[in-house]
C-alpha positions in Angstrom: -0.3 17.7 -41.8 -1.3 20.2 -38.8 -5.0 20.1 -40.3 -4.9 16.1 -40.2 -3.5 15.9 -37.3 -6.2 17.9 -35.7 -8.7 16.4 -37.8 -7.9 12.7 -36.6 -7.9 14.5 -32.6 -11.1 15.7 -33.5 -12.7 12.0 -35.0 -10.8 10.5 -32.1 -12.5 12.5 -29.1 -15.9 12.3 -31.1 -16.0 8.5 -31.1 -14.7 8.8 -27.7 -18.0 10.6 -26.7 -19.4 7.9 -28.2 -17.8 5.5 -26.0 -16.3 4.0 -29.0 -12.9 3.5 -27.3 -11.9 0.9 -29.4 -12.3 3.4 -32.5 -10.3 6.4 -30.7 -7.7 4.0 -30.1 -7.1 3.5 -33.8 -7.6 7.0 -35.1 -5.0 7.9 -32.6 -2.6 5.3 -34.4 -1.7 7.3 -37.1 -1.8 11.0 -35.5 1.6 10.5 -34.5 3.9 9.0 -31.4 4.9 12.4 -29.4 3.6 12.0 -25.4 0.0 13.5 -25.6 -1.4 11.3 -28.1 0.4 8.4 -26.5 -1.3 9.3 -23.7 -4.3 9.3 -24.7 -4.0 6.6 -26.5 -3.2 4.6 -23.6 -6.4 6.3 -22.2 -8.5 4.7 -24.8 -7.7 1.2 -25.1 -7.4 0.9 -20.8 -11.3 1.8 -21.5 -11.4 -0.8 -24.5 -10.2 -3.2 -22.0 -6.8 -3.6 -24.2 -4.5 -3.4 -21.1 -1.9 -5.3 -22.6 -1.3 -2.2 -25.5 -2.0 -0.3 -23.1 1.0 -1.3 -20.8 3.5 -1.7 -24.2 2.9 2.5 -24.5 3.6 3.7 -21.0 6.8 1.3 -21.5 7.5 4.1 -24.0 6.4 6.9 -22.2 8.0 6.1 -18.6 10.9 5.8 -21.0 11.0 9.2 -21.9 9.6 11.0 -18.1 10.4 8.5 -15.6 9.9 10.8 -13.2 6.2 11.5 -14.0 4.1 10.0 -11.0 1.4 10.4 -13.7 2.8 7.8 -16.3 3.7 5.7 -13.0 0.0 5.9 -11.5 -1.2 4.8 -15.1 0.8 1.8 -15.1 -0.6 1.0 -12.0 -4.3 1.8 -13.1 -4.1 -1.3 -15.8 -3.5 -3.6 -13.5 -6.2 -2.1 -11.1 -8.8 -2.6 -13.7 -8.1 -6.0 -14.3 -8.5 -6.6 -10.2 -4.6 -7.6 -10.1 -3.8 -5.7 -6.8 -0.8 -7.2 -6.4 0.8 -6.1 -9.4 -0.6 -2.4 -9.3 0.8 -1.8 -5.6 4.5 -1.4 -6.5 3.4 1.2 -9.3 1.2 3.3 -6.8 3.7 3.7 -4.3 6.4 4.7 -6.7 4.2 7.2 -8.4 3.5 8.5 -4.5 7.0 8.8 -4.0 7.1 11.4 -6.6 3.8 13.2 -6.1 2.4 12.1 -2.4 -0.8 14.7 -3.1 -2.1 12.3 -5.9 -5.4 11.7 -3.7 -7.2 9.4 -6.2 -3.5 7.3 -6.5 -4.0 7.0 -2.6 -7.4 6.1 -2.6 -6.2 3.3 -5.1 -3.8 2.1 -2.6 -6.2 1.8 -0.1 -8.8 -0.2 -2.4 -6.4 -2.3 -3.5 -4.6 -3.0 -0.1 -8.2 -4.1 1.2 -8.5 -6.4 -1.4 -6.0 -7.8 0.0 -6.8 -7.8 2.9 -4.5 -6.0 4.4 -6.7 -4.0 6.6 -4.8 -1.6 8.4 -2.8 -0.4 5.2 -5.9 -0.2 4.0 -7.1 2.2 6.9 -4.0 4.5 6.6 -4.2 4.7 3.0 -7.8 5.8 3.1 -6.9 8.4 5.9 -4.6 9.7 3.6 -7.3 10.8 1.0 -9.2 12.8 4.1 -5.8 14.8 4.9 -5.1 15.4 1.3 -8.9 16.6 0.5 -9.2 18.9 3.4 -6.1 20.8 2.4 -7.4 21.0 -1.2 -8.4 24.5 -2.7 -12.7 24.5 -3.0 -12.9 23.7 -6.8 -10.3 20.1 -6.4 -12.4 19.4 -3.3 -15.6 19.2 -5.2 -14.0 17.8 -7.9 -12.5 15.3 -5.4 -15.8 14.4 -3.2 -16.6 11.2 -4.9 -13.2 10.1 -3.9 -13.3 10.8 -0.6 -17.4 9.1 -0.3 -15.1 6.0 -0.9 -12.5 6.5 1.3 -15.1 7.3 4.3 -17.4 4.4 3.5 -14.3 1.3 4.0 -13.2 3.3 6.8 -16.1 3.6 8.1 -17.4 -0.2 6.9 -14.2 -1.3 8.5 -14.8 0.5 12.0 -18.1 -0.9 12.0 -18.0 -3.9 13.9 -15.8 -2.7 16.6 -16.2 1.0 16.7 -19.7 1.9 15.7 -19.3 5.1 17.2 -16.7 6.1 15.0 -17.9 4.7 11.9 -21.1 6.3 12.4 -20.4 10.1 11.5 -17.9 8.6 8.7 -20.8 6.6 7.3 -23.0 10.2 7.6 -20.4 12.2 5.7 -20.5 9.2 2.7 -23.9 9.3 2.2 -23.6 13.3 2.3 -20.6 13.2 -0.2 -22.4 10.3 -2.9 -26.1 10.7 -1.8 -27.7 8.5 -4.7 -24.9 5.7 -4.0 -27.5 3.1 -2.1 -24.3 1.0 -0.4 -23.4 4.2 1.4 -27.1 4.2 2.7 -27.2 0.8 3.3 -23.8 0.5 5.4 -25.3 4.2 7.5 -28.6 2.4 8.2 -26.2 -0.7 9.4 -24.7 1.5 12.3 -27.7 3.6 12.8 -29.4 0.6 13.9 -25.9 -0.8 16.0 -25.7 2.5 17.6 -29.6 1.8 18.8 -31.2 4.6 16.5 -33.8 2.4 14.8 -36.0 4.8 13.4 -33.3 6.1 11.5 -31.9 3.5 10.7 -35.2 2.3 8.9 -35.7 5.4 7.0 -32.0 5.0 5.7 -32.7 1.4 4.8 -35.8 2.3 2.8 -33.9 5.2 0.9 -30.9 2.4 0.1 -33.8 0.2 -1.3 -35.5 2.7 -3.4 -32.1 3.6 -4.8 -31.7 -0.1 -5.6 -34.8 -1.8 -6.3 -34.8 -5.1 -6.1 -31.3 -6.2 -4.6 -32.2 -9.0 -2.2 -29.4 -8.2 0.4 -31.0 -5.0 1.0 -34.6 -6.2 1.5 -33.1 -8.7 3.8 -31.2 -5.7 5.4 -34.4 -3.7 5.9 -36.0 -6.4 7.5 -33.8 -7.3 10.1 -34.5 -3.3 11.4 -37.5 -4.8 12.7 -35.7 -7.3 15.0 -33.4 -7.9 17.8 -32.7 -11.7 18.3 -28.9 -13.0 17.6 -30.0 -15.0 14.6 -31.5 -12.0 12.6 -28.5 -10.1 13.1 -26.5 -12.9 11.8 -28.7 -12.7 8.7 -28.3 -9.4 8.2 -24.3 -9.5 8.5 -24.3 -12.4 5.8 -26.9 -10.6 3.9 -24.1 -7.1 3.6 -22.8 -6.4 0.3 -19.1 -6.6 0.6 -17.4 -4.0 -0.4 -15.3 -5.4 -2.7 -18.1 -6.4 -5.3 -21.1 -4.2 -4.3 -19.8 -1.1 -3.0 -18.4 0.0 -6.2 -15.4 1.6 -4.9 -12.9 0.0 -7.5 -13.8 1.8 -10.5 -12.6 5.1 -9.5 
């Protein structure tokens, strides 16, 4: 049984390499019920897209921990991926009630606050992740910088408009943190040029297009660079990837 059970880990992780999650899922079935393979079957089908088994497990296993934030933050997660914002708050807050470190749960809150538009939640949640990261030991930091590349860039995406001088070095430190992520270019080249630094701002904007060939809101973005009239600022503010659908900050 011990060698089986190993065996059917073993298949499971392999076709998970494969991104087969549908297929890890169902080797997982019959490996047994305790917590870690419940676990990570719940793992596999929220990346098969199967929220709905997905959410019938962690009934099970909030059942058994209820005080795990993990099992809480999970719950939350399924509802995340589906873009259901709403529903995944309540589960994000309780799992920070029990672990208020959880910086990826926080950043999740503030993504998901934004959405709905709830800006200034929003704001607090993402300054959360910076106090969080800076007090993390070096390795979790690295492993932690894509996270806090996200919560910079809607912080600084949101100061933008009326505090370019603060959004600036926020926008700097995202395109440091995730330097092949063109929307954190984009968005630093946005309040280089604000902040009158149009040089820079142009080499920025070229960088964000060369990262991302072919997007027409950036060429649009890069052209405005040149100008100065009201009207081709206007373009360039309708031509911004929100960052809700082009930023990519979601996923995480």
């Amino acid at each position: 049984m011990i060698h089986d059970r190993q065996r059917l880990l073993g298949e499971a992780d392999a076709a998970a390499s494969r991104r087969d999650w549908a297929e890890a899922a169902r080797l997982l079935e019959t490996v047994g019920n305790d917590s870690y393979v419940l676990d990570k079957r719940v793992f596999f089908l929220s990346l098969a897209k199967r929220f709905d088994e997905a959410l019938e497990l962690l009934v099970e296993l909030r059942n058994r921990d209820p005080k795990n934030a993990r099992y809480l933050y999970m719950t939350g997660s399924q509802y995340y991926e589906q873009q259901k914002y709403a529903q995944a708050l309540p589960w994000f807050e309780a799992g920070l009630q029990l672990n208020p470190r959880h910086i990826k749960m926080w950043w999740r809150v503030a993504y998901a606050q934004h959405c709905a538009g709830n800006e200034t939640a929003a704001c607090a949640a993402a300054s959360q992740v910076l106090k969080i990261w800076s007090t993390l030991p070096k390795d979790e930091q690295d492993r932690s910088l894509s996270v806090r590349a996200k919560a910079l860039h809607l912080l600084g995406k949101t100061y933008l408009t009326y505090h370019p001088h603060l959004a600036l070095p926020l926008l700097e430190q995202a395109a440091l943190d995730a330097p092949n992520d063109p929307y954190n270019l984009y968005c630093l080249g946005k309040a280089q040029r604000v902040m009158t630094r149009p040089e820079e701002a142009l080499a920025t904007q070229r960088r964000a297009i060369k990262l991302k060939a072919g997007r027409s809101a950036h060429s649009v973005g890069a052209s405005d660079l040149h100008g100065t009239n009201g009207r081709q600022r206007g373009r360039a503010r309708d031509a911004e990837p929100s960052v809700r659908s082009s930023c990519r900050m979601g996923g995480a």
